[in-house]
C-alpha positions in Angstrom: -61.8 7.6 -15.5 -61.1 4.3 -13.6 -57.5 4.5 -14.5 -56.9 8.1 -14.3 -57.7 8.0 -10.3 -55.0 4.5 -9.9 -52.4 6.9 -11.4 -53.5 9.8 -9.8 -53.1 7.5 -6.2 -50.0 6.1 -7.1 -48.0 9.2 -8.2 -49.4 10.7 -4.5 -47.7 7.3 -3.0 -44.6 8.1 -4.9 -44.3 11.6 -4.0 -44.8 11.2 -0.1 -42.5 8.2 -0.4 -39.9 10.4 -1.9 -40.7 13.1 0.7 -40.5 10.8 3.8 -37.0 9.2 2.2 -35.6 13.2 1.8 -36.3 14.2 5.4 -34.9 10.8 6.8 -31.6 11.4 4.3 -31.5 14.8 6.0 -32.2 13.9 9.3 -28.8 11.8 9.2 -27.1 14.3 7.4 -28.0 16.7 10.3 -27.0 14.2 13.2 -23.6 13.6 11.8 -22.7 17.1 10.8 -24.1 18.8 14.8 -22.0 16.3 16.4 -18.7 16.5 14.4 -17.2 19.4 16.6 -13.9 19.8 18.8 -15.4 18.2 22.3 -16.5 15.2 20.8 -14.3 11.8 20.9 -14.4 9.7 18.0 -14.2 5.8 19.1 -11.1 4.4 19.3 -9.3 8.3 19.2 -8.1 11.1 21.3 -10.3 14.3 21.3 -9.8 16.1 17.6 -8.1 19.0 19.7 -5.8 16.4 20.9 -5.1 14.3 18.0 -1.6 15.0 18.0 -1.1 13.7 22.1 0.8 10.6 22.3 -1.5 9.9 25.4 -5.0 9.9 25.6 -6.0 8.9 29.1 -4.6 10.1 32.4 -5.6 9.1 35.6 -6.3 11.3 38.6 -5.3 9.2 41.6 -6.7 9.2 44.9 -5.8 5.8 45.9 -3.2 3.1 46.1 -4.5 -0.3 45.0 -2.3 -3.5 47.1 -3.0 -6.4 45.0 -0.2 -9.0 46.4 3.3 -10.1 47.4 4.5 -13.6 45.9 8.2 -15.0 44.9 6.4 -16.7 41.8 5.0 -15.7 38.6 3.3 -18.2 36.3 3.9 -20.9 39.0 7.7 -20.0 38.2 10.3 -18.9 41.3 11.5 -15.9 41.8 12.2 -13.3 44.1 9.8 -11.7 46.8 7.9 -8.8 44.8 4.9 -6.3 45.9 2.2 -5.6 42.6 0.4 -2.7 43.2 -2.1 -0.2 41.2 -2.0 3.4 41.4 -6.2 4.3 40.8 -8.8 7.1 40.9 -11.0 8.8 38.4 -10.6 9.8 34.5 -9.6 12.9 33.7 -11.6 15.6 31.9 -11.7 16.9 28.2 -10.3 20.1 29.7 -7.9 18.4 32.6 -6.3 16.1 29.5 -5.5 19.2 27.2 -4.0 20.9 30.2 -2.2 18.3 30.9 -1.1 17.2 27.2 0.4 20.8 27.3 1.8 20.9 30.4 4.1 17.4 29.6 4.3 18.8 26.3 2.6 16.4 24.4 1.4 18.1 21.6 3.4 16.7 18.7 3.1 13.0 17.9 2.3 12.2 14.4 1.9 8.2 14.9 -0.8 6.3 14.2 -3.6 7.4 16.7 -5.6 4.8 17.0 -3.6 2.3 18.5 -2.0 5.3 20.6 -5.4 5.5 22.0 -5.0 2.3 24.3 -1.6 3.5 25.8 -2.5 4.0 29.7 -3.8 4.9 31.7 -1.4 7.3 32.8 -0.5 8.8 36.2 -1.3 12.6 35.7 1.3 12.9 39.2 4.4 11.7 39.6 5.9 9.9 43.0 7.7 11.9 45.3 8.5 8.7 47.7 8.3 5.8 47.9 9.3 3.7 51.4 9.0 0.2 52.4 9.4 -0.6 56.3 9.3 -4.1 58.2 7.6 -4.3 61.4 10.1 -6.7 62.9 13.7 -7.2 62.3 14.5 -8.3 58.4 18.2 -8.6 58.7 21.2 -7.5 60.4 21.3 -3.8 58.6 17.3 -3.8 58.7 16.2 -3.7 62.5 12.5 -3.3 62.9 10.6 -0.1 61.6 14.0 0.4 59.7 13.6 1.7 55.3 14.1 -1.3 53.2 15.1 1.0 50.2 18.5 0.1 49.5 17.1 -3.4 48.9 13.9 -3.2 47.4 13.6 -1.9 43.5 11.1 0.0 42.0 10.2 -0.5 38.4 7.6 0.5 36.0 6.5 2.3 32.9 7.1 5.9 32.0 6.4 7.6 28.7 8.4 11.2 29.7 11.6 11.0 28.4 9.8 9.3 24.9 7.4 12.2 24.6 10.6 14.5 25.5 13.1 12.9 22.8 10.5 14.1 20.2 9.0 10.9 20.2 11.9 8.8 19.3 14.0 6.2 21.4 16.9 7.1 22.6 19.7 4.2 24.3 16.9 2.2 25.3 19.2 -0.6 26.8 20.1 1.4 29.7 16.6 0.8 31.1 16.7 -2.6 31.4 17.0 -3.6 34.7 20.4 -5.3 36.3 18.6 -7.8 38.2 17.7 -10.9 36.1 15.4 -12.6 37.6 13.4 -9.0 37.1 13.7 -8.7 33.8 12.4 -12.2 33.5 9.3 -11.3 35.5 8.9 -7.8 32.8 9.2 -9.6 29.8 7.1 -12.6 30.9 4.1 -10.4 32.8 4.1 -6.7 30.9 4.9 -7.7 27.4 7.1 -4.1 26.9 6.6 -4.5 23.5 3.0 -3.5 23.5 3.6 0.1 24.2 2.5 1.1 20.5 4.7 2.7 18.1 7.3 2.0 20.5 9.8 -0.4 18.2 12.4 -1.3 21.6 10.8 -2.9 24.6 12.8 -1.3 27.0 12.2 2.0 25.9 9.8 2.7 28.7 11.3 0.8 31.6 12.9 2.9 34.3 14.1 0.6 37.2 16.2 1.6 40.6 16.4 1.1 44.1 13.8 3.1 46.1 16.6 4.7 47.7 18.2 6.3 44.0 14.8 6.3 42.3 14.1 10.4 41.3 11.0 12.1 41.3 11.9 13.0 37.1 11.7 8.9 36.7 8.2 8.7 37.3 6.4 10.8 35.4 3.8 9.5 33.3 3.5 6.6 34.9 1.9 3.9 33.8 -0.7 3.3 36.2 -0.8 -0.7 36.1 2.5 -1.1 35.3 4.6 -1.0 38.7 6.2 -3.4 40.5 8.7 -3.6 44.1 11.3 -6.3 43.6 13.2 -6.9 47.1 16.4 -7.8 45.8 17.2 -9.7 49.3 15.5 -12.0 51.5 15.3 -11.9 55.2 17.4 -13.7 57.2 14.6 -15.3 59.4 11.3 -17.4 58.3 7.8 -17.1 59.0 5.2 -14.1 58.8 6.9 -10.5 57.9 4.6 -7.5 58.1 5.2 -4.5 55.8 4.4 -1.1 55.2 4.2 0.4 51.9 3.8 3.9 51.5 3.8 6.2 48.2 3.7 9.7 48.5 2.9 11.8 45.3 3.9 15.3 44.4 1.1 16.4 45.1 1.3 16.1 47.9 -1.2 12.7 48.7 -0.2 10.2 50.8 -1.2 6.4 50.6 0.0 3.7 53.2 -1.1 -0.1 53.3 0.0 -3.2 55.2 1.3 -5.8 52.9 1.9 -9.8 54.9 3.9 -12.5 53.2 5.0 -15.8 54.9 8.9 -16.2 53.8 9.1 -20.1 54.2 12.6 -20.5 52.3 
């Protein structure tokens, strides 16, 4: 009688053990399978709706971020140069599918995971961008005068990749003519880490502020842009600048940049 209640008890134990372990194996099952939908982002991935955008992450900007002027990099010479940041909010699930369409990216078939960390990109392009000194630089520069013809803009745009069907085309014509530019591209942005992207120039558009269109900077890469003055002033001490960006949209940004020209 003894025995018949321990094996009555333990096939109860076993059964509410095997209940309790069926409602937890269902309770995953359930948790996994409600959140696989369209709006959700897997880790390390674009949206599923997206999953064939080459970019992931734009950037709605509502600011222009100064960081510094220098004529060094890596404790290396060089020539005078401005670093700035293009900044402002992420966009939305519904903002980045309008905006995948609208650039048309809606086609790349590389390896999304590593896509993912391309960017941010500028979801605006740059209508202007001007550079004045607020005392005389040179001869041809008198104060308040546009330093555009001498001061390049470079940086990182995905367009014309996305618009060649995702392939490069005559990447060499990108790279910039100044040397000492170059140098400071190859040694501070690493061009080579744009994934999937086999030629590091393939991304590089460079000109003088002056020749620079507003088609060259779309899809900007939003900390990836440089101003390389490809002439120094013809005095020495403390210069005061104005930078000032102007996006299609019609934002404006304008900050003071200072640098102390001592050869």
């Amino acid at each position: 009688m003894e025995k018949t209640r321990k094996e009555t008890g333990l096939k109860r134990l076993m059964s509410n053990y095997i209940k309790l372990l069926f409602c937890a194996v269902v309770s995953v099952a359930l948790f996994y399978g409600c959140d696989n939908n369209d709006d959700n982002i897997i880790p390390g991935k674009p949206p599923k709706k997206l999953e064939n955008a080459y970019i992931s992450n734009y950037v709605i900007v509502d600011q222009l971020r100064y960081f510094y002027m220098s004529d060094t990099y890596d404790s290396i010479p060089t020539d005078p140069h401005i670093q700035f940041w293009l900044v402002g909010r992420s966009c939305s699930d519904d903002e980045l599918e309008k905006l995948s369409r609208e650039y048309g990216d809606t086609a790349y078939n590389g390896n999304k995971i590593r896509s993912y960390f391309v960017g941010p990109v500028v979801s605006d392009s740059i209508k202007k961008i001007d550079v004045t000194c607020r005392s005389d630089y040179d001869a041809q520069h008198p104060k308040g005068t546009s330093l555009a013809d001498i001061v390049l803009f470079c940086g990182h745009s995905y367009y014309n990749f996305i618009h060649n069907g995702y392939t490069i085309v005559d990447a060499e014509k990108n790279k910039p003519e100044n040397e000492n530019l170059c140098k400071y591209i190859e040694a501070r942005w690493s061009p080579s880490d744009d994934n999937d992207i086999a030629d590091p120039w393939a991304t590089v558009v460079s000109d003088t502020l002056k020749n620079i269109s507003y088609a060259d900077t779309k899809l900007l890469n939003a900390r990836k842009t440089v101003l390389w003055f490809t002439k120094r002033p013809e005095g020495h001490g403390t210069f005061w600048f104005d930078l000032t960006v102007e996006m299609s949209s019609g934002l404006k940004f304008s900050v003071p940049v200072t640098y102390q020209y001592d050869r």
